[in-house]
PDB file of N, CA, C and O in Angstrom:
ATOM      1  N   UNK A   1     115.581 175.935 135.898  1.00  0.00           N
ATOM      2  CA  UNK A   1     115.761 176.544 134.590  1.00  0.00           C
ATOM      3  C   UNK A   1     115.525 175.531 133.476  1.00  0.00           C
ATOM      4  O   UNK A   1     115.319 175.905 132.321  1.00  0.00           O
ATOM      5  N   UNK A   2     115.557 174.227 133.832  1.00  0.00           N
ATOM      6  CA  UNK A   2     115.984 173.456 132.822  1.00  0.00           C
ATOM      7  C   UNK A   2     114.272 173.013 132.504  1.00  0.00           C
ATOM      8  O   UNK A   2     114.029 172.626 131.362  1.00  0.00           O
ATOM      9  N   UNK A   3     113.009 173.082 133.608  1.00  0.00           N
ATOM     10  CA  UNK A   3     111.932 172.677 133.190  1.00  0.00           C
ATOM     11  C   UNK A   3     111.557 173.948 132.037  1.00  0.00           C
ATOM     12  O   UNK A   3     111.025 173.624 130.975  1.00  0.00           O
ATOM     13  N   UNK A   4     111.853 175.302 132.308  1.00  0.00           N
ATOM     14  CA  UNK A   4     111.556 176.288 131.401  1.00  0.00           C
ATOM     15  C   UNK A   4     111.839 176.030 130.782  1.00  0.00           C
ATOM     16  O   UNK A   4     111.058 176.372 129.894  1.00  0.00           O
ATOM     17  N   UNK A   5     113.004 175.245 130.181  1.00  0.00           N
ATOM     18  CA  UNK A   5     113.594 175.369 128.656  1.00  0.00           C
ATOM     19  C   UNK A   5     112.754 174.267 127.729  1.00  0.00           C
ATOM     20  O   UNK A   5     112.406 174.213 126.549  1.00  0.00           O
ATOM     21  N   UNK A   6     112.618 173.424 128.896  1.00  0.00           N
ATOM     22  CA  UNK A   6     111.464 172.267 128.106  1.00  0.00           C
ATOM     23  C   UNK A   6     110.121 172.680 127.729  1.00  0.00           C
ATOM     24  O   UNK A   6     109.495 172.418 126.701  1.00  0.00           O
ATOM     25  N   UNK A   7     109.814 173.322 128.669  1.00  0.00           N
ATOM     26  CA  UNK A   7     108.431 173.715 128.474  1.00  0.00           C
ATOM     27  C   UNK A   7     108.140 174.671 126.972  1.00  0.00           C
ATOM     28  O   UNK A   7     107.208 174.587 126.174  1.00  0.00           O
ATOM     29  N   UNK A   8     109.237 175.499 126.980  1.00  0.00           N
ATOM     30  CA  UNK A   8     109.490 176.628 125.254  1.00  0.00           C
ATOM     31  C   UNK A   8     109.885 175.893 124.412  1.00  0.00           C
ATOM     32  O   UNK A   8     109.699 176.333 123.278  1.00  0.00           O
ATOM     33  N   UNK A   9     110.516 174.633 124.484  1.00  0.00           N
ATOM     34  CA  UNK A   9     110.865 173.277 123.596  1.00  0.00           C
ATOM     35  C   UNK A   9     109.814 173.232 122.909  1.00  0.00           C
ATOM     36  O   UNK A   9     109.613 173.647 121.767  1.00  0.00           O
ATOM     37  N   UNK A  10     108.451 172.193 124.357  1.00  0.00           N
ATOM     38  CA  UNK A  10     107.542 171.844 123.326  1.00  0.00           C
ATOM     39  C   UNK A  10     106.508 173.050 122.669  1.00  0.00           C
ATOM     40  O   UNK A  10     105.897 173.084 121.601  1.00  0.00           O
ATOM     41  N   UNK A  11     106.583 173.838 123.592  1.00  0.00           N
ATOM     42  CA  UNK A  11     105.306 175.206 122.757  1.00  0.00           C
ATOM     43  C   UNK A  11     106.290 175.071 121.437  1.00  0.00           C
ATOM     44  O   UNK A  11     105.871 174.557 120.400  1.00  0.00           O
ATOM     45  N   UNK A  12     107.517 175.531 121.555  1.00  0.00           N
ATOM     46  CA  UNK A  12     107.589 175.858 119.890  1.00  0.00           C
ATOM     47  C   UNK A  12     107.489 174.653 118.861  1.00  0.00           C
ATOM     48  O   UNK A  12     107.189 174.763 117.672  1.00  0.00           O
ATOM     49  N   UNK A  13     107.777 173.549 119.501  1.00  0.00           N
ATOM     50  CA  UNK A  13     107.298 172.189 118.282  1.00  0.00           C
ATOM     51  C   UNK A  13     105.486 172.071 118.254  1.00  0.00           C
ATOM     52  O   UNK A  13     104.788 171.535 117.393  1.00  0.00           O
ATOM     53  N   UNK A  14     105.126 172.672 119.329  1.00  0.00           N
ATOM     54  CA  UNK A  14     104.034 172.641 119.003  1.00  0.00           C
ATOM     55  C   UNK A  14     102.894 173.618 117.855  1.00  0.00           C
ATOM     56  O   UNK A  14     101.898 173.385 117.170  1.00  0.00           O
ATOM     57  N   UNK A  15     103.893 174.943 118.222  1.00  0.00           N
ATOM     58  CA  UNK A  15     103.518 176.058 117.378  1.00  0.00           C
ATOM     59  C   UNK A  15     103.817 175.531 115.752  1.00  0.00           C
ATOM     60  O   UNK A  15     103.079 175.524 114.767  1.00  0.00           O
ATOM     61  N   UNK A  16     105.123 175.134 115.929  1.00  0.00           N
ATOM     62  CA  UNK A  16     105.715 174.488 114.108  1.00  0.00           C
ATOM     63  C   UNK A  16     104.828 173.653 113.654  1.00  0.00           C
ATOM     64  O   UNK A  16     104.393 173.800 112.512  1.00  0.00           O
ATOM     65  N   UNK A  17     104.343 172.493 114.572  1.00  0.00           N
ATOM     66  CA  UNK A  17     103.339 171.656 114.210  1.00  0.00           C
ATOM     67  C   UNK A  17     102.097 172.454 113.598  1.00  0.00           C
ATOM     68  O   UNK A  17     101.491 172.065 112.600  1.00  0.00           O
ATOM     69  N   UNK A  18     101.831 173.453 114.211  1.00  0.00           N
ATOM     70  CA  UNK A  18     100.236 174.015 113.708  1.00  0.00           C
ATOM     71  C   UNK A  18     100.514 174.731 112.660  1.00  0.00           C
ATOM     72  O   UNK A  18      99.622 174.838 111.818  1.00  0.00           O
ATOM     73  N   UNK A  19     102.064 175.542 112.382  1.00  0.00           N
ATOM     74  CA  UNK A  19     102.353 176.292 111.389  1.00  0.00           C
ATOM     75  C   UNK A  19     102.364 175.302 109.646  1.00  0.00           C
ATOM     76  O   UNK A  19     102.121 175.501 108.456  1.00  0.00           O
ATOM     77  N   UNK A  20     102.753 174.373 110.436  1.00  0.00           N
ATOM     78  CA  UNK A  20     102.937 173.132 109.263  1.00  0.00           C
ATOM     79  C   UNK A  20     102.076 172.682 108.766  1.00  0.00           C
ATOM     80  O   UNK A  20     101.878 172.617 107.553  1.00  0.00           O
ATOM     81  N   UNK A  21     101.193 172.162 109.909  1.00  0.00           N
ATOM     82  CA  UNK A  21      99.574 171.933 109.360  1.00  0.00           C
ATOM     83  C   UNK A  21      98.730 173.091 108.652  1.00  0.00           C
ATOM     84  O   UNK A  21      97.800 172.723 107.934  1.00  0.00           O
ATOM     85  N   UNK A  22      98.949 174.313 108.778  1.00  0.00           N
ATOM     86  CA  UNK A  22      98.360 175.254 108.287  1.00  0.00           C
ATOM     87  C   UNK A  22      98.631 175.822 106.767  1.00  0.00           C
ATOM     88  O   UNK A  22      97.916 176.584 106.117  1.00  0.00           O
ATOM     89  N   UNK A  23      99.984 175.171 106.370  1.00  0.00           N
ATOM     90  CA  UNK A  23     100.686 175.300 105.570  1.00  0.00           C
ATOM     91  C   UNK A  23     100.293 174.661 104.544  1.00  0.00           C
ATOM     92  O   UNK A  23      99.933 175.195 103.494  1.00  0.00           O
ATOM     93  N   UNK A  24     100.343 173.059 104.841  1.00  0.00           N
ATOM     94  CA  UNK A  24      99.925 172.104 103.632  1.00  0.00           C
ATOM     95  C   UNK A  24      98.157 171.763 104.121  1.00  0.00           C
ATOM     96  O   UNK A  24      97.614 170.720 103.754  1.00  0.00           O
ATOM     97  N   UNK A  25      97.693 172.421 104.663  1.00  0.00           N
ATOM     98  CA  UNK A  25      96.349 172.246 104.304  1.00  0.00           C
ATOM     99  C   UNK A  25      95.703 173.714 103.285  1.00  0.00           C
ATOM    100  O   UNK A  25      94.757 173.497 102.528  1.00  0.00           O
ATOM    101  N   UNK A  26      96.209 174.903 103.356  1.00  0.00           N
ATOM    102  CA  UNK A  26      96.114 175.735 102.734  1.00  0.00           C
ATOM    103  C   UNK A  26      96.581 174.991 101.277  1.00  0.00           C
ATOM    104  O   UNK A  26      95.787 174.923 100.339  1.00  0.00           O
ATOM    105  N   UNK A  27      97.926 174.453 101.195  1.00  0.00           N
ATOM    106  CA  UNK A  27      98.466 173.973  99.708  1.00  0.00           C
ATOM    107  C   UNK A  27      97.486 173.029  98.987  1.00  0.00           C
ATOM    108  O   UNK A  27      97.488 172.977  97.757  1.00  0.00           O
ATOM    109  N   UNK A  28      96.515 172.162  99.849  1.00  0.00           N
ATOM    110  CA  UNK A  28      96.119 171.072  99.862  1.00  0.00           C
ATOM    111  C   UNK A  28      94.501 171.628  99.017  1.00  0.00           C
ATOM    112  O   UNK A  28      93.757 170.954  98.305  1.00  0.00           O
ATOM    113  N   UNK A  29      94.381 172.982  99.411  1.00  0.00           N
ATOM    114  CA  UNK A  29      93.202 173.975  98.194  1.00  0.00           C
ATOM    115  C   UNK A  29      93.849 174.388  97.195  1.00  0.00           C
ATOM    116  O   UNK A  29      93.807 173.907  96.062  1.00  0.00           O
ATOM    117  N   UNK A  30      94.515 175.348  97.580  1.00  0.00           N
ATOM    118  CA  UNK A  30      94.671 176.449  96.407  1.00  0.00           C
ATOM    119  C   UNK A  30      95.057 175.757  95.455  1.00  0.00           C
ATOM    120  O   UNK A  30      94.287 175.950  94.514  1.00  0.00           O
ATOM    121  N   UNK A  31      96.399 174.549  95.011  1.00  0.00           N
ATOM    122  CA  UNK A  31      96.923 173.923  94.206  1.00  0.00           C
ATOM    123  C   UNK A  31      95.879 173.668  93.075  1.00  0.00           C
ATOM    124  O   UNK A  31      95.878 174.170  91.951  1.00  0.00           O
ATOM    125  N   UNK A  32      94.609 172.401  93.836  1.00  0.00           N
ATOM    126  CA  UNK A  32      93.936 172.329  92.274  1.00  0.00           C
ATOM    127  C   UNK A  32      92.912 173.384  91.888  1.00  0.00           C
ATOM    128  O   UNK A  32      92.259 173.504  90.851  1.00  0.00           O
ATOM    129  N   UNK A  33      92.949 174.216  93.147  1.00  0.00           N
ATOM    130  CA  UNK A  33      92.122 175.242  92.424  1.00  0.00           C
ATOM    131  C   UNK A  33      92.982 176.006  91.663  1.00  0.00           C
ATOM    132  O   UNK A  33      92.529 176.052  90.519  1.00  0.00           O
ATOM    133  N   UNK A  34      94.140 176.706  91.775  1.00  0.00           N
ATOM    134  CA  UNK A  34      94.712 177.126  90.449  1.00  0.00           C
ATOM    135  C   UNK A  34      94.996 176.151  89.364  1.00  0.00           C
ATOM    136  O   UNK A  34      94.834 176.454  88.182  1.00  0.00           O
ATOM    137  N   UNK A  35      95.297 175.318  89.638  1.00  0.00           N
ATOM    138  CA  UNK A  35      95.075 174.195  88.492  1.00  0.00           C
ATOM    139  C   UNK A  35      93.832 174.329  87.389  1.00  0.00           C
ATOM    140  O   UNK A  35      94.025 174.605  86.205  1.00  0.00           O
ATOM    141  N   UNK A  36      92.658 174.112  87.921  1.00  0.00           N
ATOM    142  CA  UNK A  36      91.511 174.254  87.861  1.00  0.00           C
ATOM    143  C   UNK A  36      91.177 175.376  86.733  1.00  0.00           C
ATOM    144  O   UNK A  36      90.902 175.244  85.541  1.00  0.00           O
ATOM    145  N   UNK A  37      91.317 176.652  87.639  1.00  0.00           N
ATOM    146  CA  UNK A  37      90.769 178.034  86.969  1.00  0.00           C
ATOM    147  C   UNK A  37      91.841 178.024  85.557  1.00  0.00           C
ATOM    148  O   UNK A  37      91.566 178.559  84.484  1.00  0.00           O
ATOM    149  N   UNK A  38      93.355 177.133  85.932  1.00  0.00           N
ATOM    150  CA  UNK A  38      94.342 177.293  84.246  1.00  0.00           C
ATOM    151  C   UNK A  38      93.666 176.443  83.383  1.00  0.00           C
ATOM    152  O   UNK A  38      93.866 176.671  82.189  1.00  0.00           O
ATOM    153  N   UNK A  39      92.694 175.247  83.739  1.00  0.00           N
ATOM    154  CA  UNK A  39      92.124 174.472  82.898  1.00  0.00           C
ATOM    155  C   UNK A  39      90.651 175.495  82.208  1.00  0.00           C
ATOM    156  O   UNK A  39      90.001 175.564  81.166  1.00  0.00           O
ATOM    157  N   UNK A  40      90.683 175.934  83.111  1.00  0.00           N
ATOM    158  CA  UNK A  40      89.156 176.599  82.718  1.00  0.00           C
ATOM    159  C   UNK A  40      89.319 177.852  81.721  1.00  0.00           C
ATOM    160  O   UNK A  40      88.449 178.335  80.997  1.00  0.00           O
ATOM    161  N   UNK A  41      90.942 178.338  81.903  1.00  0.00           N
ATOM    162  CA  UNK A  41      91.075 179.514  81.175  1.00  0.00           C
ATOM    163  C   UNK A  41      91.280 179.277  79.855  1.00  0.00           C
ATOM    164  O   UNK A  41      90.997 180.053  78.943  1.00  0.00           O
ATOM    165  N   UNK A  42      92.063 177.572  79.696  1.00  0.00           N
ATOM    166  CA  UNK A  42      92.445 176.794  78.515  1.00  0.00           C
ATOM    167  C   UNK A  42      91.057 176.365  77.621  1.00  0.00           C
ATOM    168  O   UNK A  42      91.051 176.253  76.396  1.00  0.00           O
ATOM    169  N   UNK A  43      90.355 176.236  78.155  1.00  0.00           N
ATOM    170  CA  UNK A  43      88.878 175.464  78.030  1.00  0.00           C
ATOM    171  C   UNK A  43      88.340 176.928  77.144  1.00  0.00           C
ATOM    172  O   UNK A  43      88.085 176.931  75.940  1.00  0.00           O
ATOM    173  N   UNK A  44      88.256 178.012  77.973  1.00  0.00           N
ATOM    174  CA  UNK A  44      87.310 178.773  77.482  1.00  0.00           C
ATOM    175  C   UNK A  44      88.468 179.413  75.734  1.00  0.00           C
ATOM    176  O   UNK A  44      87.944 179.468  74.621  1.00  0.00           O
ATOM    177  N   UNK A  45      89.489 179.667  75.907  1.00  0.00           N
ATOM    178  CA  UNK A  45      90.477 180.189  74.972  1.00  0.00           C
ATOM    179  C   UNK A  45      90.103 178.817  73.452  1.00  0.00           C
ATOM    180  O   UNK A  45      89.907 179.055  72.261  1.00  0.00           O
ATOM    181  N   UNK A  46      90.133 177.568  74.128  1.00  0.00           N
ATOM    182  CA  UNK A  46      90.033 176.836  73.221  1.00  0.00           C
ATOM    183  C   UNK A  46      88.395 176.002  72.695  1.00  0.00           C
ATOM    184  O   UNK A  46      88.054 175.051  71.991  1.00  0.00           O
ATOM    185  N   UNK A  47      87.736 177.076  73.561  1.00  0.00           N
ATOM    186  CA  UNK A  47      86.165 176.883  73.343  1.00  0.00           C
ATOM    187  C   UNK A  47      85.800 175.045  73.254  1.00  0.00           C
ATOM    188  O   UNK A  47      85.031 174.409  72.534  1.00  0.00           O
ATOM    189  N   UNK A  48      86.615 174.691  74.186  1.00  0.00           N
ATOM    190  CA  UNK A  48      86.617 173.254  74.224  1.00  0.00           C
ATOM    191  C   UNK A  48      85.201 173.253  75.782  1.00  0.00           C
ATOM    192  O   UNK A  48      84.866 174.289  76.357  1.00  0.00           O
ATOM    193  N   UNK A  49      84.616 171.799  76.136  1.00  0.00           N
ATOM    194  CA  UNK A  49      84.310 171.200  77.201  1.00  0.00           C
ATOM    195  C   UNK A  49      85.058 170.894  78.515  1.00  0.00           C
ATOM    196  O   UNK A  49      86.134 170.294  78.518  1.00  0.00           O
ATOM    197  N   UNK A  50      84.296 171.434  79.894  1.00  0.00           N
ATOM    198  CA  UNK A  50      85.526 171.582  80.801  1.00  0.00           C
ATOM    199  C   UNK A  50      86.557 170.402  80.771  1.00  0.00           C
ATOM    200  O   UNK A  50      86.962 169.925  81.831  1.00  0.00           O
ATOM    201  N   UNK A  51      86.820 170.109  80.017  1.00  0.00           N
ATOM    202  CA  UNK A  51      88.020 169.106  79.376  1.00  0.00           C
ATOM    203  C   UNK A  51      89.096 169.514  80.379  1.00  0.00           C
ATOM    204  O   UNK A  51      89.070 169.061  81.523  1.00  0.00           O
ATOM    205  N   UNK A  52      89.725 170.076  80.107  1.00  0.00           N
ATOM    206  CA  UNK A  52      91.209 170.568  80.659  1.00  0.00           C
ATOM    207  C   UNK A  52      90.991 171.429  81.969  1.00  0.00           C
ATOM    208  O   UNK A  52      91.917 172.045  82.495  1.00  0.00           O
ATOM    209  N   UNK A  53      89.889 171.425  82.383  1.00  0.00           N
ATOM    210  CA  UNK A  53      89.758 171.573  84.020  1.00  0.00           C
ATOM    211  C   UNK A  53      90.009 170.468  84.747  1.00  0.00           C
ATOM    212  O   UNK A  53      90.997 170.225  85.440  1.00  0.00           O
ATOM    213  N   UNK A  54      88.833 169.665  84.500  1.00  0.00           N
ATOM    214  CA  UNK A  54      88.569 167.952  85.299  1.00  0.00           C
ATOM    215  C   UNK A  54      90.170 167.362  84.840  1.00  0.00           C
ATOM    216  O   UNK A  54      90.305 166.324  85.488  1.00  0.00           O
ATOM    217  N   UNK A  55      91.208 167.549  84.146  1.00  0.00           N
ATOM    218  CA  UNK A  55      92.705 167.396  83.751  1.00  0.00           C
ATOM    219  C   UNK A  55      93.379 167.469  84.493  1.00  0.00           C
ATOM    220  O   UNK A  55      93.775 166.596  85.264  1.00  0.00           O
ATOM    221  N   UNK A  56      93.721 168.805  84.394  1.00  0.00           N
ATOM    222  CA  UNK A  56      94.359 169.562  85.467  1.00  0.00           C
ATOM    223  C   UNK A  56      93.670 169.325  86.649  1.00  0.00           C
ATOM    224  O   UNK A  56      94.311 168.541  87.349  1.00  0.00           O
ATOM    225  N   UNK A  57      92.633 169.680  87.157  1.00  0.00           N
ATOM    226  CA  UNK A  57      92.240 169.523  88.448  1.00  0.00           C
ATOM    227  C   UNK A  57      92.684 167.959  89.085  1.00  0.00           C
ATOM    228  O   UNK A  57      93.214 167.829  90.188  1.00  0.00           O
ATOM    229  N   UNK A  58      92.439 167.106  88.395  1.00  0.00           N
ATOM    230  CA  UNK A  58      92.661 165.548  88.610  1.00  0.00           C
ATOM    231  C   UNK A  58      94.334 164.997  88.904  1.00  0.00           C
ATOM    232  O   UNK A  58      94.740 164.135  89.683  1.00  0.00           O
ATOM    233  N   UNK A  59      95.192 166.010  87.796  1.00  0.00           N
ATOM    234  CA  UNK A  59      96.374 165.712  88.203  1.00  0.00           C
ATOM    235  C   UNK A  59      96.854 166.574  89.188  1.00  0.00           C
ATOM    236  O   UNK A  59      97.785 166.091  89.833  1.00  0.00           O
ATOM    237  N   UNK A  60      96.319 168.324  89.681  1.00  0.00           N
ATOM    238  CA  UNK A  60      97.213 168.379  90.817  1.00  0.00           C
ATOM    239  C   UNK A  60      96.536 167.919  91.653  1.00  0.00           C
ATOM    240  O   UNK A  60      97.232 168.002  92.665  1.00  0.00           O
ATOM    241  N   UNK A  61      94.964 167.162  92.098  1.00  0.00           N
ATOM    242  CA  UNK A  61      94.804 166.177  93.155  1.00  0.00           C
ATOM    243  C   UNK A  61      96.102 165.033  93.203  1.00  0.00           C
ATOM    244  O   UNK A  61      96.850 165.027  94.181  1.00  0.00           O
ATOM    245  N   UNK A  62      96.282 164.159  92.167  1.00  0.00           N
ATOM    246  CA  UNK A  62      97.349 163.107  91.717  1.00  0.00           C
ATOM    247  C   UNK A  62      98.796 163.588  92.782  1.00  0.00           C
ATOM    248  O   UNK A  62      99.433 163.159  93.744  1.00  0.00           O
ATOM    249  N   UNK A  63      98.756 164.887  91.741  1.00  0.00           N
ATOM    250  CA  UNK A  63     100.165 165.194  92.326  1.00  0.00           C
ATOM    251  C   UNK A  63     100.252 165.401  94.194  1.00  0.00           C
ATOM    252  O   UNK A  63     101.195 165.042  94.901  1.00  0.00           O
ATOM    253  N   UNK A  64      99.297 165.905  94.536  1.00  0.00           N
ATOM    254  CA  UNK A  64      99.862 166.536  95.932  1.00  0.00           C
ATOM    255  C   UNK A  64      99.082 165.355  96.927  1.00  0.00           C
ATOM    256  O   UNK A  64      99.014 165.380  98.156  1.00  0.00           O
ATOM    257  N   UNK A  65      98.536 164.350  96.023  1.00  0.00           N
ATOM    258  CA  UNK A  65      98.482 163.065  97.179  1.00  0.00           C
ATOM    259  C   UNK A  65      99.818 162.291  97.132  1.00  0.00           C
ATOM    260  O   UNK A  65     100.128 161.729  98.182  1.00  0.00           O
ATOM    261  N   UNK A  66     100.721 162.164  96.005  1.00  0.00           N
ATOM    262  CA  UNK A  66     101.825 161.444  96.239  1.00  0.00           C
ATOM    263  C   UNK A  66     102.877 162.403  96.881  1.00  0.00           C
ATOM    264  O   UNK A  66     103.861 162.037  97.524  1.00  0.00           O
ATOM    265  N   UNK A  67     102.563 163.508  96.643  1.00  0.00           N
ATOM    266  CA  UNK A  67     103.813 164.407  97.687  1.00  0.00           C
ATOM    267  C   UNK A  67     103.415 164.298  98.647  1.00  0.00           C
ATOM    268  O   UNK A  67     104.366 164.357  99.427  1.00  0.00           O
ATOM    269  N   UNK A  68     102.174 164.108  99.365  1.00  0.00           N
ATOM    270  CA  UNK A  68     101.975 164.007 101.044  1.00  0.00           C
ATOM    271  C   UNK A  68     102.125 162.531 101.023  1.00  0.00           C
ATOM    272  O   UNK A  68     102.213 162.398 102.244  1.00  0.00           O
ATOM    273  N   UNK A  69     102.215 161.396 100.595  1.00  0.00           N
ATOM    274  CA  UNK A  69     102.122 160.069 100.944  1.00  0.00           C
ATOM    275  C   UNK A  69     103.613 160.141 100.568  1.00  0.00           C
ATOM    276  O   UNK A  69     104.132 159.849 101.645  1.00  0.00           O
ATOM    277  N   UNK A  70     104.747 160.377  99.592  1.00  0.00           N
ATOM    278  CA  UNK A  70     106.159 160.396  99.898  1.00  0.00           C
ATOM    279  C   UNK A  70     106.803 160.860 100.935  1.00  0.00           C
ATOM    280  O   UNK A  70     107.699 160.309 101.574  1.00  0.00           O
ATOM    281  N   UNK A  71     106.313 161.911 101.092  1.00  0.00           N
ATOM    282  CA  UNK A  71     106.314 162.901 102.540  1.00  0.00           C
ATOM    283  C   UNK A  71     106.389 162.198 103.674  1.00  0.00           C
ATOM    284  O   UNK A  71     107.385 162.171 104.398  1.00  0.00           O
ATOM    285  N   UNK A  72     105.449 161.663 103.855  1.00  0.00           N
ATOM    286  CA  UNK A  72     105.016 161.156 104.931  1.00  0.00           C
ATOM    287  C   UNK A  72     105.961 159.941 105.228  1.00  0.00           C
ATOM    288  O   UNK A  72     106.514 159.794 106.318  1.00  0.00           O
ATOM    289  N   UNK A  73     106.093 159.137 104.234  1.00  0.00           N
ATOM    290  CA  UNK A  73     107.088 158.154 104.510  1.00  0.00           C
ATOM    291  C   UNK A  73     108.716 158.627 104.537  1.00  0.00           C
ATOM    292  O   UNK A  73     109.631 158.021 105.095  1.00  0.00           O
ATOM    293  N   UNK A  74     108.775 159.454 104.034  1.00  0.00           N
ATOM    294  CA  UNK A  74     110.024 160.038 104.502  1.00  0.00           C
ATOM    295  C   UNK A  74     110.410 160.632 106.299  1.00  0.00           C
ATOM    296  O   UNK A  74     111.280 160.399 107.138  1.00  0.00           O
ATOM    297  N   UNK A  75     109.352 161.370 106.209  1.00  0.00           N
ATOM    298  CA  UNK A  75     109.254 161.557 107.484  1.00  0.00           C
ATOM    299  C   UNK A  75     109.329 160.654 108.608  1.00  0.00           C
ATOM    300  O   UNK A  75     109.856 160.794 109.712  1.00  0.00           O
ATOM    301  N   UNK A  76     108.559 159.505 107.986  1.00  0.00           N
ATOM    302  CA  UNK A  76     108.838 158.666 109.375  1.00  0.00           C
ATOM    303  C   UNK A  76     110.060 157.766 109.365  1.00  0.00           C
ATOM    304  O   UNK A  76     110.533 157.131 110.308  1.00  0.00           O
ATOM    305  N   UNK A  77     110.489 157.843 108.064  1.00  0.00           N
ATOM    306  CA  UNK A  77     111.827 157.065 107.836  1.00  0.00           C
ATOM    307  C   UNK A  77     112.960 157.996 108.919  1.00  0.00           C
ATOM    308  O   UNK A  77     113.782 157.328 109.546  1.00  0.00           O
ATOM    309  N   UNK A  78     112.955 159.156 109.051  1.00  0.00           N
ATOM    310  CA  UNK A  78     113.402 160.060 109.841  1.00  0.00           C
ATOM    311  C   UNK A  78     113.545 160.179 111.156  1.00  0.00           C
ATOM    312  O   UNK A  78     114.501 160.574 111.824  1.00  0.00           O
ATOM    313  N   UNK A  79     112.098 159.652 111.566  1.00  0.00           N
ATOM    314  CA  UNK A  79     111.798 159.609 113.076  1.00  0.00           C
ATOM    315  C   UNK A  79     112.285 157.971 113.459  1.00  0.00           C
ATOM    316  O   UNK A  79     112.589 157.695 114.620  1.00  0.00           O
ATOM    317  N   UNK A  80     112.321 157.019 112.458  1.00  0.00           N
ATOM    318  CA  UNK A  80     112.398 155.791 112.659  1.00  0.00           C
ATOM    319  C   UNK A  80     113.636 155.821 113.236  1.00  0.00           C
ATOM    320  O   UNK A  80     113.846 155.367 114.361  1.00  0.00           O
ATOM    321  N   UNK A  81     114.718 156.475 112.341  1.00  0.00           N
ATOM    322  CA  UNK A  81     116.181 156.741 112.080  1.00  0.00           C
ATOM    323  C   UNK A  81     116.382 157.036 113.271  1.00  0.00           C
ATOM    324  O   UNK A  81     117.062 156.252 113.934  1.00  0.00           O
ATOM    325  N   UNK A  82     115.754 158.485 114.022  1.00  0.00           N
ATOM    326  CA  UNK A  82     116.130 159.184 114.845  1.00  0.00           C
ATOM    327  C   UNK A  82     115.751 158.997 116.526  1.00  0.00           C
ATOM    328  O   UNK A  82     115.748 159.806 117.453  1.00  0.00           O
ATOM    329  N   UNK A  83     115.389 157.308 116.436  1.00  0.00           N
ATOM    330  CA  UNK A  83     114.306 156.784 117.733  1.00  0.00           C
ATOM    331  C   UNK A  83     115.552 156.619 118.392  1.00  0.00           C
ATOM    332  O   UNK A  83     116.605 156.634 117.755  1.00  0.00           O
ATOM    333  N   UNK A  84     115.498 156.424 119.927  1.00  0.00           N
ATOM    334  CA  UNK A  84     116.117 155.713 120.762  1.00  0.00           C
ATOM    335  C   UNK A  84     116.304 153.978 120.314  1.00  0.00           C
ATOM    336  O   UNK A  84     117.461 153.573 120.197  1.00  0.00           O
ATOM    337  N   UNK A  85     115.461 153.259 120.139  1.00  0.00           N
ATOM    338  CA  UNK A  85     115.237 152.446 119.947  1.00  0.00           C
ATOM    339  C   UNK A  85     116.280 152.055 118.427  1.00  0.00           C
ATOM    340  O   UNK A  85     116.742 150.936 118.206  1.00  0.00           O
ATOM    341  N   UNK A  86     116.404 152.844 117.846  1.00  0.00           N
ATOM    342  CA  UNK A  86     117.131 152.929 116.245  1.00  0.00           C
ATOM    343  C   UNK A  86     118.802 152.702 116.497  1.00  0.00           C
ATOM    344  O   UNK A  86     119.498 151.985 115.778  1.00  0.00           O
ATOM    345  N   UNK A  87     119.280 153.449 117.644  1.00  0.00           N
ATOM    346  CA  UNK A  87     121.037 153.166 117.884  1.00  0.00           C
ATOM    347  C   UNK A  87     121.229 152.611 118.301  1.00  0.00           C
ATOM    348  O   UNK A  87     120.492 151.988 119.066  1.00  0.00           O
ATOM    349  N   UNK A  88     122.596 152.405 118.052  1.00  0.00           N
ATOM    350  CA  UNK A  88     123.310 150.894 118.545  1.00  0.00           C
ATOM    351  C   UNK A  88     123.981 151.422 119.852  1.00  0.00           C
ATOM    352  O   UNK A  88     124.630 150.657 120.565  1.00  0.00           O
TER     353      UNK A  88
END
């Protein structure tokens, strides 16, 4: 019984894993593209140069590389925490 329970262990960390990845790679578009189209809507309202697209687009690139690179180090601060190797 106890290999079954392992075995539905890892499928479901494995399933979370792909759900996760599917998650912030979807976030990892849409973000500066709505970014983007609000710069473009600003642009055209203010009959300006895609000014406030390449803006916006540039900062939610900015933004959602330091949320995956904080992320990430958090995360492993986590796993670091949570190693065998980590307790006393």
């Amino acid at each position: 019984m106890e290999v079954r329970d392992t075995r539905d262990l890892a499928r479901s960390q494995l399933y979370r894993g792909f759900g996760d990845t599917l998650a912030r790679s979807f976030e990892l578009v849409v973000t500066p593209v709505v970014f983007g189209l609000a710069g473009w809507s600003v642009d055209r309202w203010l009959g300006t140069a895609p000014l406030f697209t390449l803006v916006l687009g540039v900062i939610a690139l900015v933004g959602m590389m330091l949320r995956m690179y904080y992320g990430y180090q958090a995360d492993m601060a986590r796993q670091e925490r949570d190693a065998p190797w980590a307790r006393s």
